[in-house]
C-alpha positions as CSV (number, residue, x, y, z in Angstrom):
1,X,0.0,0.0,0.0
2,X,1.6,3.2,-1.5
3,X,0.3,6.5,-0.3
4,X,0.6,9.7,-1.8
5,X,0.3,12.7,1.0
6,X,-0.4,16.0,-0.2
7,X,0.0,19.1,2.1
8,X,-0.7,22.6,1.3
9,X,-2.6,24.1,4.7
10,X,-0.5,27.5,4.2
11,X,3.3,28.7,2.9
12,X,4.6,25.3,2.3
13,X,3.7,22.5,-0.7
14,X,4.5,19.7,0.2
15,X,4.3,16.2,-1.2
16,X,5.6,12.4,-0.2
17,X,5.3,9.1,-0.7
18,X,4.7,6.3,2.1
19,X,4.9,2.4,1.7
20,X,2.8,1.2,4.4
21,X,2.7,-2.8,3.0
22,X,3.7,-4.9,6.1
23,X,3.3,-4.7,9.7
24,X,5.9,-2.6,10.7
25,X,5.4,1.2,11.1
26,X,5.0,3.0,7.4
27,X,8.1,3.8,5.9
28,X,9.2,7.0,4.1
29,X,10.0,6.5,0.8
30,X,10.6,10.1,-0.6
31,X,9.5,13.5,0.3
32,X,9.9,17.0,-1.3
33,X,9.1,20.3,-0.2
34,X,9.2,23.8,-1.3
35,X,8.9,26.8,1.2
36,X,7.3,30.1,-0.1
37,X,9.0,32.3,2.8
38,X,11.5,34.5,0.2
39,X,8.5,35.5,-0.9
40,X,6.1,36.8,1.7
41,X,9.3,37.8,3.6
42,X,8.9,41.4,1.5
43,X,5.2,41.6,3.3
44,X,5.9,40.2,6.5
45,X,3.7,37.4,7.0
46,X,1.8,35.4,4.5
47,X,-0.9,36.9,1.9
48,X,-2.6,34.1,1.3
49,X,-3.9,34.5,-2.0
50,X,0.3,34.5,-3.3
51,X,0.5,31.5,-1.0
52,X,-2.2,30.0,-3.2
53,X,-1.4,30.8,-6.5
54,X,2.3,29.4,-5.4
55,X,1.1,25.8,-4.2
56,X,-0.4,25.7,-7.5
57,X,2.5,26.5,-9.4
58,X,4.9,23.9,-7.1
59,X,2.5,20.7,-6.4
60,X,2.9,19.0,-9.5
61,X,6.4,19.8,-9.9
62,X,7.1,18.4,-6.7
63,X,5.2,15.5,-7.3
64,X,7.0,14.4,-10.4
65,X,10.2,14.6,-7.8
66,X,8.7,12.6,-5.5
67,X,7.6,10.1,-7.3
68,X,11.4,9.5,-9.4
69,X,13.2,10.2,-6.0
70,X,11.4,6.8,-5.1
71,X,11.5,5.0,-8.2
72,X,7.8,4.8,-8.6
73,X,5.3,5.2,-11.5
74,X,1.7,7.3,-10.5
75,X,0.0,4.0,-11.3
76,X,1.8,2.2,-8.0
77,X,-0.1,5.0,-5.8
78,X,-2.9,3.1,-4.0
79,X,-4.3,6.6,-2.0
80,X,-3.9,10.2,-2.1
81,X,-4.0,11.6,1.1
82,X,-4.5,15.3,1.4
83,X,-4.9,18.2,4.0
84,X,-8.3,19.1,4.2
85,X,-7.9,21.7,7.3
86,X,-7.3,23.9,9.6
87,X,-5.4,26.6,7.0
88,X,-5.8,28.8,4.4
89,X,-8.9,28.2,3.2
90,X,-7.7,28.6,-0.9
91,X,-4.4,26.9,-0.1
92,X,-6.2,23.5,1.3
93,X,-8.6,23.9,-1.9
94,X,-5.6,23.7,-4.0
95,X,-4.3,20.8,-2.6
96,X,-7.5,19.3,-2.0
97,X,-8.5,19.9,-5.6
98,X,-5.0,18.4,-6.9
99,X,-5.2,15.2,-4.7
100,X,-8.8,14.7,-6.1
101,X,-7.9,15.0,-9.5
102,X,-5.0,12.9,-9.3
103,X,-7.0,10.0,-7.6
104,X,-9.7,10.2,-10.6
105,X,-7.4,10.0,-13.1
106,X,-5.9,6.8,-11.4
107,X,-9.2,5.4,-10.4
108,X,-7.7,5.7,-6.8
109,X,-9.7,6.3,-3.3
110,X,-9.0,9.9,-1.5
111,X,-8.2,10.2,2.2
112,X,-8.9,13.8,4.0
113,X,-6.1,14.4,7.1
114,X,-6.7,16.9,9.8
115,X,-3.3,19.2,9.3
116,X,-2.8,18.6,13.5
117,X,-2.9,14.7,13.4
118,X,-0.5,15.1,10.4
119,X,1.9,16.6,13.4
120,X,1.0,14.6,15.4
121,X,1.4,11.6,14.0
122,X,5.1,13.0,12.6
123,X,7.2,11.4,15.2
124,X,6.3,7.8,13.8
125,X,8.7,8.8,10.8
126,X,11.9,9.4,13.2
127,X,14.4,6.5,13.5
128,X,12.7,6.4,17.3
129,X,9.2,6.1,16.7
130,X,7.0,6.9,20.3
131,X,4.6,3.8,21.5
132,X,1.2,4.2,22.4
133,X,-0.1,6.1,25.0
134,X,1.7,9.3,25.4
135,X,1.3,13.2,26.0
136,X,1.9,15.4,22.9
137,X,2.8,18.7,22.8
138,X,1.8,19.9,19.9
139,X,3.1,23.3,19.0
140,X,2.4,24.3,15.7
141,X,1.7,27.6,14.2
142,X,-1.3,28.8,16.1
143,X,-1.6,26.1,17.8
144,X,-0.5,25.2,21.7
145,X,-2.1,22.1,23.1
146,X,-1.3,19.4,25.3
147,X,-3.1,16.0,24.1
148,X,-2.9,12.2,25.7
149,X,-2.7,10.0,22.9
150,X,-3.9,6.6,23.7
151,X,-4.0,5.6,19.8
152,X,-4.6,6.7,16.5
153,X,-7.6,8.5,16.4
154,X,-7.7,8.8,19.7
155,X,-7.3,11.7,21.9
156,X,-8.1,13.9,24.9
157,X,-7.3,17.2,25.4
158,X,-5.4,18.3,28.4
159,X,-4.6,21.5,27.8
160,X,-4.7,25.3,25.0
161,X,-3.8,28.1,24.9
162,X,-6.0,30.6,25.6
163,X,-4.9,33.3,23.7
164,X,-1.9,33.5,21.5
165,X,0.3,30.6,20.8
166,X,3.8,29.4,21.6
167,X,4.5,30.5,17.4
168,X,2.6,33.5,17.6
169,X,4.4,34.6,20.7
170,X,7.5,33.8,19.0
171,X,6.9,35.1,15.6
172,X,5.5,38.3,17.3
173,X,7.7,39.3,19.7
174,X,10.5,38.5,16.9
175,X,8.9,41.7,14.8
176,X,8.5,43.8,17.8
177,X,12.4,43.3,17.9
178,X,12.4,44.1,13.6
179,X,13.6,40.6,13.0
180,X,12.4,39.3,9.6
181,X,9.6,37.4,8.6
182,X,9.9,34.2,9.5
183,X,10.4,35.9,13.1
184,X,10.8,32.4,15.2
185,X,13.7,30.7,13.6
186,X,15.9,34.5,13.7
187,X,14.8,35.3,17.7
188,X,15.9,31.9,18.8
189,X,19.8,32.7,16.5
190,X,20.0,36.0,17.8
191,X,19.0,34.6,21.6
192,X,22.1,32.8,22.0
193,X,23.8,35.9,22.1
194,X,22.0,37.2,24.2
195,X,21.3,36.7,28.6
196,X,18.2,35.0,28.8
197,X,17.8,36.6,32.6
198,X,18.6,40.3,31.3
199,X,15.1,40.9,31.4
200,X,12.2,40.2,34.2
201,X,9.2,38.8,31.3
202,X,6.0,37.4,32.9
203,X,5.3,33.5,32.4
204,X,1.3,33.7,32.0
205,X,-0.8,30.8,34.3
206,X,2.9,28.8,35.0
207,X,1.7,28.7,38.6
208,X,-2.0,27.8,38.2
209,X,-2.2,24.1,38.2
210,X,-3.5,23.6,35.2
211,X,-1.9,22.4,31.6
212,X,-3.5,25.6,29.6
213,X,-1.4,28.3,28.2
214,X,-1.4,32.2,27.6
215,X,1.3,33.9,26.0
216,X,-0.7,37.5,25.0
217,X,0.9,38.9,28.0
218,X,4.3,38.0,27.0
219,X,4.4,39.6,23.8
220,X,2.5,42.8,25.6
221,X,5.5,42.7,28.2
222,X,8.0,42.4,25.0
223,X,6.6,45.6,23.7
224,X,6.6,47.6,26.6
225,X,10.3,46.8,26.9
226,X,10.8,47.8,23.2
227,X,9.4,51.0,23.6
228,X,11.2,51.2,26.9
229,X,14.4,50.9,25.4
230,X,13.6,53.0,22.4
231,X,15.7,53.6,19.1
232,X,18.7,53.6,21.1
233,X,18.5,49.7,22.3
234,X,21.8,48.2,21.2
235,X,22.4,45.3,19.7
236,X,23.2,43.8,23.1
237,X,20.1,44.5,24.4
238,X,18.0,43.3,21.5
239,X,19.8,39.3,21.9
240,X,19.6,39.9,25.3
241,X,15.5,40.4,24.8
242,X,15.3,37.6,22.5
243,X,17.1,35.6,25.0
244,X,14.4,36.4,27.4
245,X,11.6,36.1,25.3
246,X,12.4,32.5,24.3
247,X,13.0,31.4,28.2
248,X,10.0,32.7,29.0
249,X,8.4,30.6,26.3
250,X,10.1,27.7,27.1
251,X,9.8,27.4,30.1
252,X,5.9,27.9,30.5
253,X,5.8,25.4,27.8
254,X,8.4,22.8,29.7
255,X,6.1,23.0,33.0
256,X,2.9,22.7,31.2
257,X,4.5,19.5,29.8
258,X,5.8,17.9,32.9
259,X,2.2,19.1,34.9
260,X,0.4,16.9,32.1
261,X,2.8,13.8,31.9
262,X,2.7,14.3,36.0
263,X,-1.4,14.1,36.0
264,X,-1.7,11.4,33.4
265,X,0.6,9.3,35.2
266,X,2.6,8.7,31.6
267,X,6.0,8.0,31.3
268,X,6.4,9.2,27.8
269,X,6.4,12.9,25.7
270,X,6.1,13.4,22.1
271,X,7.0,17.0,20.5
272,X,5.3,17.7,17.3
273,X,5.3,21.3,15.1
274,X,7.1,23.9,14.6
275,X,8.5,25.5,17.6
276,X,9.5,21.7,18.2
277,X,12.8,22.7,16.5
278,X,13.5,25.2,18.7
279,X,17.0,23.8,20.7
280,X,16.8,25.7,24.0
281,X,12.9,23.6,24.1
282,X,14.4,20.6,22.9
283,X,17.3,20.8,25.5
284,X,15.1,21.4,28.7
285,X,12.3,18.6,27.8
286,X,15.3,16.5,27.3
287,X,17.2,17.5,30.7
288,X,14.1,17.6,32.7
289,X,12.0,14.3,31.5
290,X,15.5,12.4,31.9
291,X,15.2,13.3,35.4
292,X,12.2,11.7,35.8
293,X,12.3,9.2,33.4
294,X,10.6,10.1,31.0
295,X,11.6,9.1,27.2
296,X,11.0,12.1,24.5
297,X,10.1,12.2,20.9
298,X,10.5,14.8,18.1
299,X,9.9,14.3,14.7
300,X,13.1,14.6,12.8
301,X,14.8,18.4,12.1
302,X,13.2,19.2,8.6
303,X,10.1,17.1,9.5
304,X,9.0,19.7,12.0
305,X,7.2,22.3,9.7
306,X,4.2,21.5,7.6
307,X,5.6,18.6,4.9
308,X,3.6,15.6,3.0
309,X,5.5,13.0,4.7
310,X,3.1,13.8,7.8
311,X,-0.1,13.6,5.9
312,X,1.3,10.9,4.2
313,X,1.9,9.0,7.4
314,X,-1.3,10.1,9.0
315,X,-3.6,8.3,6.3
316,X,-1.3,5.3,6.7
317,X,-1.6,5.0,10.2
318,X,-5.6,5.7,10.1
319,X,-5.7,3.4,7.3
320,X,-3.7,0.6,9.8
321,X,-6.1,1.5,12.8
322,X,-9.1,0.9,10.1
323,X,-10.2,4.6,11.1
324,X,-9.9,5.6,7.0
325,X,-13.0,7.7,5.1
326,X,-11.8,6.8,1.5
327,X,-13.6,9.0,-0.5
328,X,-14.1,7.9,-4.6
329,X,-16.9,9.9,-5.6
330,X,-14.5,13.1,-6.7
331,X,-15.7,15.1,-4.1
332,X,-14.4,17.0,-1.3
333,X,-14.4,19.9,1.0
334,X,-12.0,22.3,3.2
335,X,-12.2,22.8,6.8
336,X,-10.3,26.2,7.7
337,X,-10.8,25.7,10.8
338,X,-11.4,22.3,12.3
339,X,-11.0,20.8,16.0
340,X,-8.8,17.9,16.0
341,X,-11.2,16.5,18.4
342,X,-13.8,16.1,16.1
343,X,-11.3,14.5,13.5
């Protein structure tokens, strides 16, 4: 069993191939992925309608790579997988619309993923794949949540965010500092130049017992300093912000993590999206779950941001847990926004 994964939920196309014959876990056979972030850098964030009229232009394209970089013809797909939401609502329909297509013209079922299982789900394609049941952290884009997972298809919420998320807090406080768009990836370079106790920044509900998250205060906190410091701040005293800002971050989102896995009673943490790149996060979870035994997962490096290989391995794993909705008829829908829980 072959399946194509298509994903296209915002400023990334991507597209990958998964054999999932056998019983083992689904295996990657070849991904591609093309990011559209040199060109919303000049607006600083994404438009979507560019970002649509660009998945367009790269989804076949990348497709035809995928599909030599595995040595595979379109006729050996046996499903398309696709994201059908949350995202930008033309983007998905470009992907969506693509995926369908393709399937028809094969005579092949469809499969819609929820973009949030597809992350997820993405630690199965590490060389250390987690084991049923875990806590996820799932910090993707707008997204901050704390899950237990007790299976595919399968899952309770913990925790939120009730206001802005660990991404937005990042990618926000990164333009208040006039960091480029992406801001994320450059406030966690320039924070390790920086003193990450220069600066006193609030850790919204760390001390209320609960696994939920706010981080609108932090970035409100990040401006005040900003305009504190005025157009004189030095370059000192912009890393040592950034150095702050990101321990602030991490560590509401380190004790959240260990408050969930503490109430659950489980002994083992899986990392999924974006901001699970980031090293100082990766470097605490790791020093403080190995103290209490804990065993962490992250997807690999350049599987962290949105890719096909997730989608991909999401409909394989649904299909595996017989959880699948093939679709044949040709048609389908978007879901902008979409509650994992309802997946």
């Amino acid at each position: 069993m072959r399946v194509l994964g298509i994903e296209s939920s915002c400023d990334e196309t991507g597209v990958a191939l998964v054999d999932a014959s056998g019983a083992g876990t689904p295996r990657l056979l070849a991904h591609a992925l093309h990011s559209q972030i040199a060109m919303h850098q000049a607006y600083g964030g994404v438009v979507p309608e560019l970002a649509s009229r660009d998945h367009i232009r790269r989804v076949l394209p990348l497709t035809r790579e995928v599909m030599q970089q595995a040595g595979c013809r379109l006729q050996d797909i046996d499903l398309v997988a696709y994201t059908q939401g949350p995202g930008l609502a033309g983007a998905l329909l470009v992907g969506a619309g693509v995926a369908v297509s393709l399937a028809a013209a094969l005579e092949r079922p469809t499969l819609a993923v929820h973009h949030l299982e597809g992350h997820l789900l993405s630690p199965f394609l590490s060389a250390d794949p987690p084991e049923f049941p875990f806590v996820a952290l799932l910090v993707s884009g707008g997204h901050t949540q704390l899950m237990r997972v007790d299976g595919v298809g399968v899952y309770e919420l913990l925790g939120e965010t009730i206001d802005d998320a660990a991404g937005e807090a990042f990618d926000k406080s990164a333009k208040l500092l006039g960091l480029p768009y992406p801001g994320g990836p450059h406030l966690a370079r320039l924070a390790e130049q920086g003193d990450p106790t220069a600066f006193a920044l609030p850790r919204p509900l760390l001390h209320s017992g609960k696994p939920d998250f706010s981080f609108a205060g932090l970035k409100t906190a990040v401006l005040t300093q900003v305009r504190r410091l005025g157009e004189g701040i030095t370059d000192a005293q912009r890393a040592d912000l950034a150095a702050s800002t990101q321990a602030a971050i991490v560590e509401v989102l380190v004790k959240k993590s260990l408050l969930a896995l503490k109430e659950s009673g489980l002994r083992r943490l899986v990392v999924a999206g974006g901001v699970g790149a980031n090293k100082r996060l990766r470097e605490q979870l790791d020093a403080q779950c190995a103290r209490r035994g804990v065993r962490v997962h992250y997807p690999e490096l350049h599987l962290c941001t949105d890719n096909g290989a997730m989608i991909a391995m999401a409909a394989a794993l649904r299909l595996r847990a017989g959880l699948a909705r093939t679709e044949t008829s040709g048609a389908f829908e978007v879901r902008p926004r979409w509650d994992l829980a309802a997946a």
